[in-house]
C-alpha positions, 0 to 999 in steps of 0.5 A: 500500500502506497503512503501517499494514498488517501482515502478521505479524498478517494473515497468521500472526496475530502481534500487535505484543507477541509480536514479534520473533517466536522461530522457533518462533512465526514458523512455528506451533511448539510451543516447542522444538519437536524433530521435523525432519519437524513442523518441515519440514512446518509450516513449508512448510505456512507458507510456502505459506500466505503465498505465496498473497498473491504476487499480491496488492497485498503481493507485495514483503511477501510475499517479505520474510517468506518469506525470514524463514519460510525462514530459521527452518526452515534453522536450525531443520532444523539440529541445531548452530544448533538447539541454539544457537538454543533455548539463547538463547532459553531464556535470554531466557524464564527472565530474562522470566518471572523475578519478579527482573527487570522486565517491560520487560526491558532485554536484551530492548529491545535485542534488538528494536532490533537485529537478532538474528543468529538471526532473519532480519528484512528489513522496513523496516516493522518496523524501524520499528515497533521503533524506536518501540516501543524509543523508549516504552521508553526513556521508561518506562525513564528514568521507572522510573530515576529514581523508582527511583534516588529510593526507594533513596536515600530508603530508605538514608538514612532507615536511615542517620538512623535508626540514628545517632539510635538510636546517640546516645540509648544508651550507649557501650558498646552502640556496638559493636552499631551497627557491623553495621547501619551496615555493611550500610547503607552497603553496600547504599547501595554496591549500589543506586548500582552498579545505578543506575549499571549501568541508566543505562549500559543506557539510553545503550546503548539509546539509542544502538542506536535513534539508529544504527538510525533514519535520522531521528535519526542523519541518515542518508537513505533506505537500501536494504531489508534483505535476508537470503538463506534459507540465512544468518542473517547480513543483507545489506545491498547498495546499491539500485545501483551504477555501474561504472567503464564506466558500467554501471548494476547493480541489486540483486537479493535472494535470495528464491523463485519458481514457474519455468516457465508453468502449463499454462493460461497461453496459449501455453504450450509444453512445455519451459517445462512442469512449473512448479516452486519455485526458490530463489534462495539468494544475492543478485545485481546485474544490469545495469539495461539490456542491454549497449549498443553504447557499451559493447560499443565500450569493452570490446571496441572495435568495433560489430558491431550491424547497426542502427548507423551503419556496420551494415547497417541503418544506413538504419532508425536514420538520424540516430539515436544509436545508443550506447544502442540495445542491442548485438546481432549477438553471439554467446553466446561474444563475450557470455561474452568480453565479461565475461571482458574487463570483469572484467579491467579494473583498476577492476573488479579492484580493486571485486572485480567477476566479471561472466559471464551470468545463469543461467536461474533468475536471469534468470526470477526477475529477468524475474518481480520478484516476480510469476507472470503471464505478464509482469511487468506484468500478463497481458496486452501491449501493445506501448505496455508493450514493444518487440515486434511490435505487430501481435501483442499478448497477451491480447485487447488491441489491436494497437499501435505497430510500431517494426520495430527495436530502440529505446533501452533504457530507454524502457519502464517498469521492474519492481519490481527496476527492471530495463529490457526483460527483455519485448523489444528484444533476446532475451538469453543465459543461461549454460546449456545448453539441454535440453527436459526439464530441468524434468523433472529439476529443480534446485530450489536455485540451478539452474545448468542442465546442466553439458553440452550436447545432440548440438547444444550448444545455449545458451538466450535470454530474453525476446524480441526487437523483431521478436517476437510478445509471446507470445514475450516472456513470463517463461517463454518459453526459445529454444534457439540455437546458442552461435555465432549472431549476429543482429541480434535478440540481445543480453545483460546481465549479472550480478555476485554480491554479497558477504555484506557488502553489496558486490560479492563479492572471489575471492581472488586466491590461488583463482582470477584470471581476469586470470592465465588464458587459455582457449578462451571457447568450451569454457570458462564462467566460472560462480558462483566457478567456471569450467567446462572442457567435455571435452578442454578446458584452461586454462593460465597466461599467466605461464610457470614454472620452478624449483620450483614448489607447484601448488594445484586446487579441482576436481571432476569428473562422472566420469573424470579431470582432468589436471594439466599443468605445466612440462616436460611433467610432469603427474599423471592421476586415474583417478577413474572406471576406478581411483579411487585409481590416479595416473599420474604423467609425470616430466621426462626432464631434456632438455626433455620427459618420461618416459612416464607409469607407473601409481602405485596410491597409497593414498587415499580414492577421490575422488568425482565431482561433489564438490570435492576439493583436489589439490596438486602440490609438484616441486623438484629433489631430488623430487616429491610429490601431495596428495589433500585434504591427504594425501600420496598419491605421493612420490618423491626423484629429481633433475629438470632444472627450468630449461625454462619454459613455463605451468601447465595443467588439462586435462580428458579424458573429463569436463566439469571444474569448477575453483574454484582454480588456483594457482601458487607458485614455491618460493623455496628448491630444497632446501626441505623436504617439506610432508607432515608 
């Protein structure tokens, strides 16, 4: 790819003097434009129009710009950032086109050497470009100064000369009349030097903006692209990869779109992967370079289950080999998901803020694609030279190639653009969904996370082939229902790791939910994006047992019935969400070790909705109890409890498959505390 193309100008016909372009520009608006449905519909007519160079040799541009194109319709589409949006850029119009300041305006240089939080500008090229631009401002600028400076100097002494001459040559009694003239000389004087003063301090500002944000002048070396998520305005900034404390290599993904599932003239093509549809992927992720290794695998979980290992039972197929770096396999999709759940929990990655879990299937496609819509991403044909797969069935009219019969080192095979190994073959790989043949009928188009519950069959979903597969079975678009508990020595996983809007990896807080304070049933719960996932009559509970008074806080939301809320000595609160929204069921200590039976309490609250998240708290000490639905008070009571059993906090889910992104426990220090219902 040539430098010196631009795909601003190629592509939506903006020239270098109207960049950075305004939202409006940027999408072929009319200024201020205010009609969401013209701005919705142009803005898509946009982004279809540069999505047809996906394919092309500009691919990674392509993306680069969409992302920007995505990120001026989000804000123009949203009333509160509009109206902030168009009275900045009213600002920086009036003070451009006003005859009081100069062409080369100074806030507008500084404005293009930085990133404007209103414009989501992801090219190196144009950063760049910018940095030179601001570079020949600077020097027209200094030049403009400094003749400047001269003139007015020049000026107010000619005046001041001027008139103490005249004050010489006349009477002193004319004297007086000098006075307000010198005055406003010298004045003026004072004025010029304080803008000169002012414009010099604008100039080492500027150049300081271009020093820090050019690598060759502040000294720093090659950095990583920026990338700017569609649904922020804020830039991420992660690093192209990082290592974790087990060695594991993760890369970078930026957020970005793609055309998930084959079309119907891709060959081999099979009806689940049917109808192709846009997704979006809202927020950047690191996944692992390579799948998870058996040395790896070893050092989490300390033991080998692989069957091509020396101890497996294909030991005689890689005799003499080092197996360590040959993918793990005979597991399942639960010892995959207690894998990440153990690795999370180790200090090191606490510390880092690293949630590992397995990658959705919308991010493993979109990572598998890397930017591309052929069958593979490298191209619409393979070859097994490309891949590990069953040379003797290739794709696309090439030539038979080498058979292997078993699976290799990762990393033998070139890499995509996103520099991730073997997503074509080696190993198949879970992802975290459920499994369903039409679920591309009834399409998430925005960070899909698959369907929240399994068929009659609960089956998961894998991608991406295997060693022993024909390449047709390797193609970005293949899905493969499995059962959660199959092992094989053809399946594998890597896994994924969110980033943090700053750049690195994303920190939960430990007040909202620590996996390391948890147990669960890995087979009935995932560990999803932020969340974890009970299936029905599923729980979770605290390794840590309680007594006393203790403040109870869930972050939770349901497809319909009701959670419930376990703690201590039996009590527990029951939302009927679905057969009585606004109805409790509350079970009190029976002060001998178990509880009362559980009475219906018709409390007067808002009835809760399903699949949105609501806030549940639940406060008990000895003197009484009281319930908060989203940070009403809903249920209180004065009654004496005998709070001195221990035992753990639990969430139960009943009738509902249950979402919960909060879960903590506080004992309460002083028993007679008072209420916090104010």
């Amino acid at each position: 790819m040539a430098e010196s193309f631009d795909p601003y100008y190629k592509w939506l016909g903006i020239r270098a003097k109207e960049r950075p372009p305004n939202h409006y520009r940027l999408l072929g608006l009319d200024l201020f434009e205010d009609d969401p449905e013209v701005i919705a519909d142009t803005a898509e007519r946009q982004m279809a129009h540069v999505r047809t160079y996906q394919l092309g040799p500009h691919s990674a541009l392509s993306q680069q710009v969409l992302n920007e194109l995505a990120a001026a319709k989000v804000c123009l589409l949203d009333p509160r950032k509009k109206a902030q949006y168009d009275q900045e850029l009213r600002k920086h119009t009036i003070l451009k086109e006003s005859g009081n300041t100069p062409k080369l305006n100074l806030n507008d240089l500084v404005a293009e050497a930085t990133t404007d939080k209103t414009t989501a500008d992801t090219s190196g090229f144009r950063l760049k470009h910018e940095i030179r631009k601001a570079r020949r401002h600077l020097l027209i600028l200094g030049c403009v100064l400094t003749v400047a400076a001269g003139v007015v100097a020049g000026v107010v002494a000619f005046m001041v000369t001027n008139l103490t001459l005249n004050a010489t040559g006349k009477q002193a009694s004319k004297n007086a009349d000098l006075s307000e003239p010198l005055a406003q000389a010298e004045a003026a004087r004072a004025r010029a030097e304080r803008a000169a003063g002012e414009a010099q301090a604008s100039l080492v500002k500027l150049q300081e903006i271009v020093k820090s944000a050019d690598p060759l002048v502040s000294g720093g070396g090659d950095t990583a692209p920026r990338i700017s998520s569609p649904l922020s305005q804020s830039p991420i900034v992660p690093p192209k990869e990082v290592t974790n404390s087990i060695g594991m290599k993760l890369a970078s993904i930026p957020a970005g779109e793609f055309m998930m599932g084959a079309p119907d003239s891709e060959e081999g093509a099979r009806d689940p992967e049917k109808p192709q549809h846009r997704v979006r992927i809202t927020r950047p992720f690191y996944m692992g370079v390579y799948e998870v290794t058996q040395a790896e695998w070893q050092q989490v979980m300390e033991t080998n289950p692989s069957w091509c290992s020396a101890a497996g039972g294909g030991k005689d197929n890689v005799a003499g080999m080092d197996t360590g770096h040959f993918p793990v396999e005979q597991v399942s999709w639960n010892d995959a998901v207690l894998f990440c759940h153990r690795l999370s929990s180790w200090p090191a990655e606490q510390s880092a803020g690293r949630r590992y879990r397995l990658p959705t299937e919308a991010e493993w496609e979109y990572a598998c694609r890397a930017g591309t819509a052929t069958p593979f991403s490298f191209g619409s044909s393979a070859t097994s030279t490309l891949a590990n797969f069953n040379g003797n069935f290739p794709y696309g009219g090439t030539l038979n190639g080498p058979l292997l019969g078993r699976p290799t080192t990762v990393g033998s095979y070139a890499p995509n653009a996103f520099g991730l190994f073997d997503m074509h073959g080696n190993m198949w790989e879970w992802c975290s969904d459920y499994y369903d043949a039409n679920y591309y009928h009834e399409r998430v188009d925005v960070d899909p996370q698959g369907q929240s519950v399994g068929n009659e069959k609960d089956l998961r979903v894998l991608r991406g082939g295997s060693w022993d597969n024909h390449a047709t079975d390797t193609r970005s678009a293949l899905r493969n229902p499995i059962p959660p508990l199959s092992r094989s020595a053809f399946v594998g996983f890597r896994v994924v790791c969110r980033v943090e809007d700053l750049g690195n990896f994303e920190r939960e807080s430990r007040s909202q939910l620590d996996l390391s304070k948890i147990e669960f049933d890995v087979s009935n719960v995932q560990v999803m994006d932020g969340f974890v996932r009970l299936d029905k009559q599923t729980e979770i509970r605290t390794k840590e047992s309680f007594a006393g008074p203790i403040d109870l806080l869930v972050e939770a939301r349901t497809e319909r019935n009701n959670p419930r809320l376990d703690a201590f000595n039996g009590a527990c609160v029951i939302f009927n969400w679905t057969v009585s929204p606004n109805t409790l069921r509350v079970n009190r200590p029976d002060g001998k070790g178990g509880f009362e039976s559980g009475s219906l309490v018709t409390a007067s609250f808002q009835p809760l909705t399903p699949n949105r998240w609501h806030t549940l708290r639940w406060r008990i000490t000895k003197i009484g109890m009281e319930v908060y639905v989203d940070g009403r008070v809903v249920f209180m009571e004065n009654q004496a409890y005998d709070l001195s059993a221990k035992r753990p906090v639990f969430i139960r889910s009943a009738d509902s498959v249950v979402d919960v992104r909060a879960f903590t426990v506080t004992v309460i220090q002083d028993e007679a505390a008072a209420p916090i219902a104010k």
